[in-house]
VEXKOL-660620 format. One record per residue (C-alpha): residue number from 1; residue in three letters; chain; x, y, z. Coordinates in Angstrom, 2 decimals. Example, Ala and Ser with C-alpha at 12.3 -4.5 7.8 and 13.67 -1.06 7.14 Angstrom:
<pts>
<pt 1,'ala','A',<12.30,-4.50,7.80>>
<pt 2,'ser','A',<13.67,-1.06,7.14>>
</pts>
This chain:
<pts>
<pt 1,'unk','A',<0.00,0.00,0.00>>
<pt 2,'unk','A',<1.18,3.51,-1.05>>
<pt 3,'unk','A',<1.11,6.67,0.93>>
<pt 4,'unk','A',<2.98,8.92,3.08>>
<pt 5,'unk','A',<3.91,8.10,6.92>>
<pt 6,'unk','A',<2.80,10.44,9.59>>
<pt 7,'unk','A',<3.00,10.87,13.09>>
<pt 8,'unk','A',<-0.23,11.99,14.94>>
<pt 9,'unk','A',<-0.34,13.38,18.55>>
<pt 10,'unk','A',<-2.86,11.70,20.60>>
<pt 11,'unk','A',<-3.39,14.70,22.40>>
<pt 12,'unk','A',<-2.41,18.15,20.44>>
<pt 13,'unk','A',<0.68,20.47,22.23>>
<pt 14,'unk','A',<0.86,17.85,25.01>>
<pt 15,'unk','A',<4.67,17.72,24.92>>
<pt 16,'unk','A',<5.53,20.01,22.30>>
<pt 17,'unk','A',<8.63,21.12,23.18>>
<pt 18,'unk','A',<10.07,18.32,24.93>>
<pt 19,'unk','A',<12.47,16.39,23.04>>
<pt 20,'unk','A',<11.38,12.78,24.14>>
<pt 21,'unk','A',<9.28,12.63,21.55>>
<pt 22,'unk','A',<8.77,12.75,18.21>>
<pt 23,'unk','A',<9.42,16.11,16.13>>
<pt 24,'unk','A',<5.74,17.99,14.76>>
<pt 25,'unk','A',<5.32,20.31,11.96>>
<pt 26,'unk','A',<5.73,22.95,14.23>>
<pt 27,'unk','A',<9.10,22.11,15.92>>
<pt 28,'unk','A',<11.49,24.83,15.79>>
<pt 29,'unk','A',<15.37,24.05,14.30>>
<pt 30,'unk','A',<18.25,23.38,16.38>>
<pt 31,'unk','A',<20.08,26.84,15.58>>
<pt 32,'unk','A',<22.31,28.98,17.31>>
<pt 33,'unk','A',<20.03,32.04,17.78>>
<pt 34,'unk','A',<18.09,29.71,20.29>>
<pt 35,'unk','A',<21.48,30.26,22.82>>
<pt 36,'unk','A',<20.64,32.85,25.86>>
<pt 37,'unk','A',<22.80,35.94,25.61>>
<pt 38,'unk','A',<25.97,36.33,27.48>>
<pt 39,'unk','A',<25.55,37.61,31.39>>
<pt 40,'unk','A',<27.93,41.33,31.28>>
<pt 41,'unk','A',<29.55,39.58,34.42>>
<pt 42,'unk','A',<30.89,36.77,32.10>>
<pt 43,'unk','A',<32.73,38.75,29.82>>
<pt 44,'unk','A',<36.55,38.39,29.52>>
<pt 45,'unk','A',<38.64,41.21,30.73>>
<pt 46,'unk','A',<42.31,41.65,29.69>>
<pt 47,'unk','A',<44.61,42.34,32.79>>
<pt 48,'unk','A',<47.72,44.43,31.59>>
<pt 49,'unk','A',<50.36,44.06,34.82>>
<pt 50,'unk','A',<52.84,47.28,34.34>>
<pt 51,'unk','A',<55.72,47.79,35.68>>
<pt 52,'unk','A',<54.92,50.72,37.81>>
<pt 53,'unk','A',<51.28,50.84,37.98>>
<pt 54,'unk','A',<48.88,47.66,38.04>>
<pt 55,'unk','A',<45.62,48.40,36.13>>
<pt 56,'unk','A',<42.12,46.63,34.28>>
<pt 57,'unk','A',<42.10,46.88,30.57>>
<pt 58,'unk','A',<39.17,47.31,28.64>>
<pt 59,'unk','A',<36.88,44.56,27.94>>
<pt 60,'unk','A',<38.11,41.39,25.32>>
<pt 61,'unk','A',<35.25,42.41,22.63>>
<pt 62,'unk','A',<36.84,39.58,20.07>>
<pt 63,'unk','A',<37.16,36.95,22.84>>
<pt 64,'unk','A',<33.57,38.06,23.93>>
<pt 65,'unk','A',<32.48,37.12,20.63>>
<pt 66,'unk','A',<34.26,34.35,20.77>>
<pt 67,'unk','A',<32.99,33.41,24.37>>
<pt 68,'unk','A',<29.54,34.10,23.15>>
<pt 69,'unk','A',<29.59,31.98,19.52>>
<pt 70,'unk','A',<31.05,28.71,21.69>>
<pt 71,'unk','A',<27.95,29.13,24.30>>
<pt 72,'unk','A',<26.34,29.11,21.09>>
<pt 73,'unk','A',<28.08,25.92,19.65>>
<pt 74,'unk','A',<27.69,24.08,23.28>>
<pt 75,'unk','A',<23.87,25.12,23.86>>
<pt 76,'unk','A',<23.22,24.05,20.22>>
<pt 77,'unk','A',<24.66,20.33,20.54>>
<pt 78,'unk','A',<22.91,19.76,23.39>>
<pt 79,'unk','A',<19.42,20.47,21.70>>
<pt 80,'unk','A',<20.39,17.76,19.35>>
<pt 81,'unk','A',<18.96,14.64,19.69>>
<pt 82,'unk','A',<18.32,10.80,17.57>>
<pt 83,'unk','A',<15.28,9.11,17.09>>
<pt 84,'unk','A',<12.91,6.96,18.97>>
<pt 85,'unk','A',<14.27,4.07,19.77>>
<pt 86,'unk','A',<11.37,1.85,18.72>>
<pt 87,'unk','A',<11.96,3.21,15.16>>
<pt 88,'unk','A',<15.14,1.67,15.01>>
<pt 89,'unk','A',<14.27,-1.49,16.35>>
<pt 90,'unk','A',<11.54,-1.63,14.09>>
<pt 91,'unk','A',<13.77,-1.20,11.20>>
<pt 92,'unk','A',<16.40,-3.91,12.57>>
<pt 93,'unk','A',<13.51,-6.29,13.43>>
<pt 94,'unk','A',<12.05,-5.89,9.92>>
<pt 95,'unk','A',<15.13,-5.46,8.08>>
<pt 96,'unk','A',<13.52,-1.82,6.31>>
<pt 97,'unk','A',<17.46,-0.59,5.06>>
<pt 98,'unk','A',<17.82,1.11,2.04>>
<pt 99,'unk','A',<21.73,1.01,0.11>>
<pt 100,'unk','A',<20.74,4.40,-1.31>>
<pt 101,'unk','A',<20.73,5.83,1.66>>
<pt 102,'unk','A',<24.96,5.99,2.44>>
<pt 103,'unk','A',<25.74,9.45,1.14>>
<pt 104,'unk','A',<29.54,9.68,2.30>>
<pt 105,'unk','A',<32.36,7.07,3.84>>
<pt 106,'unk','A',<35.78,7.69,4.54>>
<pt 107,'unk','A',<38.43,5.76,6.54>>
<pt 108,'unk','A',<36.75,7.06,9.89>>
<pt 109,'unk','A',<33.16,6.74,9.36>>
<pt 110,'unk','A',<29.87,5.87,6.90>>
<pt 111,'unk','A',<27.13,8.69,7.31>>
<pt 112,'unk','A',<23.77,7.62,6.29>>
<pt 113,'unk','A',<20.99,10.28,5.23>>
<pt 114,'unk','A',<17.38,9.94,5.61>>
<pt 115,'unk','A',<14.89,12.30,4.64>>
<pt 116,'unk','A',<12.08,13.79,6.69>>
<pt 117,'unk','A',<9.33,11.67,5.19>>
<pt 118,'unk','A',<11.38,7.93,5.63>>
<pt 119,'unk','A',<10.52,5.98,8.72>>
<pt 120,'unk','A',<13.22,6.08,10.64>>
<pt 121,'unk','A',<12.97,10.24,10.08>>
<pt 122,'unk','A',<9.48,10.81,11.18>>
<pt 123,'unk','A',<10.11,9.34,14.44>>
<pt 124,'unk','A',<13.43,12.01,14.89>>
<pt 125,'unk','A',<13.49,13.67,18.31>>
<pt 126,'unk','A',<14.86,17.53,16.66>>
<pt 127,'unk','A',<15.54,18.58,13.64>>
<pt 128,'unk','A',<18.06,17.85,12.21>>
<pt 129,'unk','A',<18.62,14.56,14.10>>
<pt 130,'unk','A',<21.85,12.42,14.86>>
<pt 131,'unk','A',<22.88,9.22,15.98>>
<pt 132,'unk','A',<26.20,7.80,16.30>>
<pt 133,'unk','A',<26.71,4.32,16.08>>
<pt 134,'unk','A',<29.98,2.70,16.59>>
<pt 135,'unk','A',<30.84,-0.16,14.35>>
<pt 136,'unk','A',<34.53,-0.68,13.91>>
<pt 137,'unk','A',<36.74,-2.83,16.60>>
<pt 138,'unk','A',<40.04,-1.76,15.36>>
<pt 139,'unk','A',<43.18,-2.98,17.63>>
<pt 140,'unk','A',<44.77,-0.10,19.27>>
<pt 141,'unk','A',<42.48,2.10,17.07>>
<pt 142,'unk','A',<44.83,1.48,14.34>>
<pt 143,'unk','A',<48.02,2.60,15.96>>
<pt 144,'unk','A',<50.59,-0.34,16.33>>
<pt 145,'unk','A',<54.63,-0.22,16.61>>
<pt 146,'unk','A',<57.09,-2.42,16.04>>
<pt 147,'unk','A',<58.21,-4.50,18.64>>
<pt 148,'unk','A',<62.23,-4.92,18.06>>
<pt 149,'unk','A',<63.15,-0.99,17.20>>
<pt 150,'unk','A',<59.65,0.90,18.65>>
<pt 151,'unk','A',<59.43,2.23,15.10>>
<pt 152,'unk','A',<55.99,2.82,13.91>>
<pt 153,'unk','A',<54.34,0.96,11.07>>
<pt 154,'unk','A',<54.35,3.07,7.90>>
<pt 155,'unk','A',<51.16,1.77,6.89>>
<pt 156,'unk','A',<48.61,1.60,9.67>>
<pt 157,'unk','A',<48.23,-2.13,11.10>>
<pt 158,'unk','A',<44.77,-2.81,11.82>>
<pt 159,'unk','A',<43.36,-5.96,14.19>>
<pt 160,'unk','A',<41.45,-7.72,11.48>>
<pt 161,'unk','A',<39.81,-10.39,13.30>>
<pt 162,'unk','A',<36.11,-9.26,14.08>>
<pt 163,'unk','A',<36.60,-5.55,12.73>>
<pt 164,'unk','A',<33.86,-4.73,10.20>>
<pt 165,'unk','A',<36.07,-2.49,8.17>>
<pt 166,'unk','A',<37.10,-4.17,4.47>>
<pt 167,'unk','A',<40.64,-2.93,3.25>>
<pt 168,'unk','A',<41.05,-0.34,6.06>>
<pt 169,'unk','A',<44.95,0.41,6.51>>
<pt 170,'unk','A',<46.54,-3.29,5.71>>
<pt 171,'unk','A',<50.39,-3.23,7.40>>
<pt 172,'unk','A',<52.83,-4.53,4.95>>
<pt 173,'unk','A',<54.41,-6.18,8.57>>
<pt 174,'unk','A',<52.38,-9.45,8.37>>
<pt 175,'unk','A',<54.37,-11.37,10.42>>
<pt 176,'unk','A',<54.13,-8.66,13.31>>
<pt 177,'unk','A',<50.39,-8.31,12.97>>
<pt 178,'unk','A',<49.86,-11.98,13.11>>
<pt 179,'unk','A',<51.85,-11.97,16.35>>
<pt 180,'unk','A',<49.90,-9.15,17.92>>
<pt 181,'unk','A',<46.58,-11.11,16.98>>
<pt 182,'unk','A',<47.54,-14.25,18.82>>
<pt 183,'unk','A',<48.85,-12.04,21.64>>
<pt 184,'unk','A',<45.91,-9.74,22.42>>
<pt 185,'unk','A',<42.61,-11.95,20.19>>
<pt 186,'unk','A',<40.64,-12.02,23.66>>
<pt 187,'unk','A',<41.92,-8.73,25.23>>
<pt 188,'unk','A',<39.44,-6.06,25.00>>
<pt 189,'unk','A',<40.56,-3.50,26.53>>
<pt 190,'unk','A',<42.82,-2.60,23.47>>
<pt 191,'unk','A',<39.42,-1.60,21.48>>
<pt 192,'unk','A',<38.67,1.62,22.02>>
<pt 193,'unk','A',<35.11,1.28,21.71>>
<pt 194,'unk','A',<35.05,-0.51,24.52>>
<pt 195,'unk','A',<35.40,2.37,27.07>>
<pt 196,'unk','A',<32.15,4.15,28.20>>
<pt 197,'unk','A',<34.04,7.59,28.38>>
<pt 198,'unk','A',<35.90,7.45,24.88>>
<pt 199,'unk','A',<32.20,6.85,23.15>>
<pt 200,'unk','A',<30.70,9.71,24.99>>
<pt 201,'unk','A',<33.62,12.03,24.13>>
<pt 202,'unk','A',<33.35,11.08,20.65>>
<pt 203,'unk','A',<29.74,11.59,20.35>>
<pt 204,'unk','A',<30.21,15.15,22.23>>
<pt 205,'unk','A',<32.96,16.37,19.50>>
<pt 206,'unk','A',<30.76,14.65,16.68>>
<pt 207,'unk','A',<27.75,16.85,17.48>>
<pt 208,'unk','A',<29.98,19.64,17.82>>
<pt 209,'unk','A',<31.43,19.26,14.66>>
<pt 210,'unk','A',<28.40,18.31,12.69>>
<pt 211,'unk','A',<25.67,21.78,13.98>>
<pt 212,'unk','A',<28.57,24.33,13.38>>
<pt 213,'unk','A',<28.62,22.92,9.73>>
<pt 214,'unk','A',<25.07,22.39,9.69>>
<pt 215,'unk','A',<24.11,25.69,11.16>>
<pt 216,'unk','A',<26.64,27.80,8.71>>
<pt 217,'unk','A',<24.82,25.92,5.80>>
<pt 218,'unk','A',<21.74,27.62,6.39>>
<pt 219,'unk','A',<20.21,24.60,7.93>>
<pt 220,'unk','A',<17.94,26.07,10.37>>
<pt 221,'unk','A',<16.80,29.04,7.97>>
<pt 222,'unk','A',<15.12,26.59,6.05>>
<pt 223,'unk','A',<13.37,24.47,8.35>>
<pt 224,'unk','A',<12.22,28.22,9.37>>
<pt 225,'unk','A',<10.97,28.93,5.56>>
<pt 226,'unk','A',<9.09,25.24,5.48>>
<pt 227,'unk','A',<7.30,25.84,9.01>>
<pt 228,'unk','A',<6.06,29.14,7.89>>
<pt 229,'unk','A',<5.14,27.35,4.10>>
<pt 230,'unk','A',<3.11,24.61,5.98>>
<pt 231,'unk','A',<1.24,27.26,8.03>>
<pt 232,'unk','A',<-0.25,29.68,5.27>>
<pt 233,'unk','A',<-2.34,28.85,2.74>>
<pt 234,'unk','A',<-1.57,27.06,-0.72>>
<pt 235,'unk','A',<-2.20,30.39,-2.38>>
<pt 236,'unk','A',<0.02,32.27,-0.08>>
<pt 237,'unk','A',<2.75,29.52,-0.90>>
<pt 238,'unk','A',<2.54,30.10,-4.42>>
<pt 239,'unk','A',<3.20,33.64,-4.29>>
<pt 240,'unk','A',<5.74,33.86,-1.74>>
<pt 241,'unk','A',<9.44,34.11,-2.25>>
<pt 242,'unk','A',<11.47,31.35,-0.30>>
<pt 243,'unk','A',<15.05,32.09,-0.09>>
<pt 244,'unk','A',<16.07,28.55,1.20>>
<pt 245,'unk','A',<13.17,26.40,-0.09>>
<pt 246,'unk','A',<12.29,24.79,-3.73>>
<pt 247,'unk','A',<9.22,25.11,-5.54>>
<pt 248,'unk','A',<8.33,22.05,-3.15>>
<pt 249,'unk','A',<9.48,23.44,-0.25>>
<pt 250,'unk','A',<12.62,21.15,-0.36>>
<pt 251,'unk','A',<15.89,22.54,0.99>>
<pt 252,'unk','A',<17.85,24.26,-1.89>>
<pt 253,'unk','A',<21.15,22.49,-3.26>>
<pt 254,'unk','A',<23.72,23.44,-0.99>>
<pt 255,'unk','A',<21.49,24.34,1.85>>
<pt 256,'unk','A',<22.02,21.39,4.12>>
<pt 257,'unk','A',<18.81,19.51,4.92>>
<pt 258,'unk','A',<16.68,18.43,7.60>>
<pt 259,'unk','A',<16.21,14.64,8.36>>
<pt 260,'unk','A',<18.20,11.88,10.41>>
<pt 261,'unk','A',<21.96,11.78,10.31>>
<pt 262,'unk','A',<23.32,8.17,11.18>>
<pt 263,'unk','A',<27.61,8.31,11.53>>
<pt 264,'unk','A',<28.51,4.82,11.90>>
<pt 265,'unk','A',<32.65,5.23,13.26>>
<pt 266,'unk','A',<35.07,2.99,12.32>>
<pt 267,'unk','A',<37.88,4.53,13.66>>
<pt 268,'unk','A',<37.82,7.17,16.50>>
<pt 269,'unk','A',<39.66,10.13,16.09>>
<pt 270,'unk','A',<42.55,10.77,18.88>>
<pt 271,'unk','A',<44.80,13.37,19.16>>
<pt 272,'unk','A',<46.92,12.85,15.75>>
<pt 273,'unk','A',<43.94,12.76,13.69>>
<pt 274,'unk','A',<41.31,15.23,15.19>>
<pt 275,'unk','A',<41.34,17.81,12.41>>
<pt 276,'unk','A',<41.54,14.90,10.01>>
<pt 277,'unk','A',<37.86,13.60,11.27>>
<pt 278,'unk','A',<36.57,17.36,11.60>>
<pt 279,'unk','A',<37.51,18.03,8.19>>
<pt 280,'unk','A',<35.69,14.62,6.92>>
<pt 281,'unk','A',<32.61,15.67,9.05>>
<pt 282,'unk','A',<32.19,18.86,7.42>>
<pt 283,'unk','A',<32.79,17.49,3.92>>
<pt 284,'unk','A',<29.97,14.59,4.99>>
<pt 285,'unk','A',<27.55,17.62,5.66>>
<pt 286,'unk','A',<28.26,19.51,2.88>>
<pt 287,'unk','A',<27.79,16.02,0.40>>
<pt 288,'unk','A',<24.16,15.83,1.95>>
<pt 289,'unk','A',<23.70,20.02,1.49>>
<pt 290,'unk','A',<24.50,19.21,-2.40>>
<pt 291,'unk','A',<22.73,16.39,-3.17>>
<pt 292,'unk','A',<19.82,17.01,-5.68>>
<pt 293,'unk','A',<16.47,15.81,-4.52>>
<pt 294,'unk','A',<15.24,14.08,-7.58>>
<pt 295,'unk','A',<18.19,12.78,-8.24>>
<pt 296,'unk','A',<19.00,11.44,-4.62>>
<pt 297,'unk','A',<15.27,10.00,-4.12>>
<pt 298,'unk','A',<15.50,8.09,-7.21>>
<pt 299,'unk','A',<14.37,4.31,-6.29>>
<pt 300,'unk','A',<15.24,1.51,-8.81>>
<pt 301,'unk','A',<14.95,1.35,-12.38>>
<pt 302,'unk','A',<11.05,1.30,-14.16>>
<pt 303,'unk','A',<9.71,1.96,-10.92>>
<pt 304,'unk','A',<8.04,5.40,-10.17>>
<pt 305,'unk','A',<8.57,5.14,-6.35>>
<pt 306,'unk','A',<11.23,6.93,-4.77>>
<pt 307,'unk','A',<13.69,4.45,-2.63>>
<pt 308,'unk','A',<11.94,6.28,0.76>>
<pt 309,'unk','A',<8.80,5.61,-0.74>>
<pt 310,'unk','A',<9.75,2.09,-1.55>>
<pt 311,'unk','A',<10.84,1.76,2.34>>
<pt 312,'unk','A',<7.76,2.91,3.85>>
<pt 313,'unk','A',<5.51,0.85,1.72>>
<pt 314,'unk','A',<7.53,-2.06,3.36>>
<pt 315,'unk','A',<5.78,-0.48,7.15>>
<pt 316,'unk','A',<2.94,-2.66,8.55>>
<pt 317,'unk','A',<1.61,0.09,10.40>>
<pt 318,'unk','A',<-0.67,-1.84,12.97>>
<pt 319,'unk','A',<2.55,-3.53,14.32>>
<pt 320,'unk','A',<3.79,0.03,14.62>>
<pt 321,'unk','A',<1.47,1.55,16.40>>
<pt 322,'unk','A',<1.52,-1.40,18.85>>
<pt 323,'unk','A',<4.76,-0.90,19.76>>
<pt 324,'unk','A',<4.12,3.12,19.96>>
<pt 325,'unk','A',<1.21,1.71,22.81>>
<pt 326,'unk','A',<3.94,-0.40,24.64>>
<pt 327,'unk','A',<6.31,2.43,24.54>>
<pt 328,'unk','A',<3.71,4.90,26.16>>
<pt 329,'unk','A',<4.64,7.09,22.95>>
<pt 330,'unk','A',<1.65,9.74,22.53>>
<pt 331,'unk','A',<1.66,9.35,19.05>>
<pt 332,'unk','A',<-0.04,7.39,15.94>>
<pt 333,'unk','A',<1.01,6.37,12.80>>
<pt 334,'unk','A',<-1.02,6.55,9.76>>
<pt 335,'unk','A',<-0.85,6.20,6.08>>
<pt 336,'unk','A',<-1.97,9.25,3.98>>
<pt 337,'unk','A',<-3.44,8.17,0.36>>
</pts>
């Protein structure tokens, strides 16, 4: 059966800006606007100690601004949020996955897009959402020496047995990566992912990294322009001006777009490689800003359906709204033909 997925509220504005639940229509954009100003107390002050005479400078205005723009950055990532859970176990339980949807992958991480109307993206807690996943068990996160001399391995020597990464940095020193597998096979604690404190830090500078791209992309502009589209009237639409939107009220190319942002990491970035990840972070936000709708949506060949439209069809929405009940969710699913 055909149609568009959408969420209902069982009860209209109960919870409408708490961000347990699923997004609305009406749910403002993570931005950086949405930061509280800067107390006068807070700001910087330069202390110049002379030689004769100890005195107070005038206030730091560039490291106020620069004060002021990280507030921004830090109450920004915290607004930002995944989806609900039972979405995703809905979509592992059913197997609903869609190849089309990996838009970037690099040696440190995959980033799958979804847009607003797939399954997994109606049920997103804030807009845009994020989730990071990690998916690689790489030895030593990838950084091994050699024994004998303590010289490091020219090409990065990766602990192949039960990492999911294919071809990722292959050591040309077999014989001393067969030796550390038989050595540490059963040790964890040389996996990285393993440690509670090195997932949360990595999901902390993640965020960070992905709403200051997001944000300077124009982002949260458009989400603006489509909230004030789906409030006036189709008339009022056609006449209007959008500076962000299409002429279906689709983020412009190069205007990053709202939806769910899945990073699955491979490799987490330490202190060798932090602008490295940063850089590919950016470049994975900017991919999604430039991909053309039509051409992105595009499902598989002599069939009209898009490859989201082809994913919800695959929804038994009875089953969903079951587990919505069991969840205590205050929402319903329904299929709009």
């Amino acid at each position: 059966m055909s149609g568009r997925l959408v969420l209902k509220e069982l009860k209209v504005g109960l919870n409408l800006n708490s961000n347990k639940y699923p997004v609305t229509p009406k749910t403002r954009p993570v931005s950086l606007s949405s930061t509280t100003e800067l107390d006068s107390n807070s700001l910087a002050s330069v202390r110049d100690l002379g030689v004769e005479n100890n005195f107070f400078g005038k206030a730091n205005k560039k490291l106020a601004k620069y004060r002021k723009k990280q507030d921004a950055l830090l109450n920004a990532r915290s607004k930002l949020r995944g989806t609900v859970s039972i979405a995703q176990v809905y979509q592992n339980t059913f197997r609903v996955f869609s190849a089309q949807s990996k838009v970037y992958h690099c040696d440190f991480f995959r980033l799958l897009y979804f847009p607003p109307d797939h399954i997994l993206s109606v049920f997103r807690k804030s807009k845009p959402a994020v989730n990071v996943r990690i998916v690689g068990e790489v030895f030593l996160n990838g950084n091994v020496s050699r024994g004998e001399n303590g010289r490091s391995v020219a090409n990065t020597a990766v602990f192949e047995r039960g990492s999911r990464i294919d071809k990722y940095g292959k050591s040309l020193d077999v014989s001393n990566l067969k030796r550390l597998q038989s050595i540490f096979a059963h040790d964890g604690s040389n996996v990285p992912r393993n440690y509670a404190y090195l997932r949360r830090s990595l999901r902390t500078f993640l965020h960070g990294c992905f709403i200051e791209n997001w944000t300077n992309l124009k982002g949260a502009q458009a989400v603006e322009e489509q909230i004030t589209r789906e409030a006036q009237s189709s008339e009022a639409n056609a006449s209007a001006d959008w500076k962000f939107l299409d002429s279906d009220g689709r983020s412009n190319c190069g205007v990053a777009k709202d939806g769910f942002y899945l990073f699955q990491v491979l490799v987490f970035p330490d202190n060798f490689t932090k602008h490295e990840f940063e850089t590919n972070v950016a470049q994975s936000v900017q991919a999604v800003a430039d991909l053309q709708w039509d051409k992105f949506l595009r499902g598989k060949p002599n069939i009209k359906k898009t490859w989201v439209e082809q994913a919800n069809d695959r929804v038994r929405v009875p089953v969903m709204n079951t587990y919505l009940a069991h969840g205590q969710v205050p929402r319903t699913l329904k299929r709009l033909t």
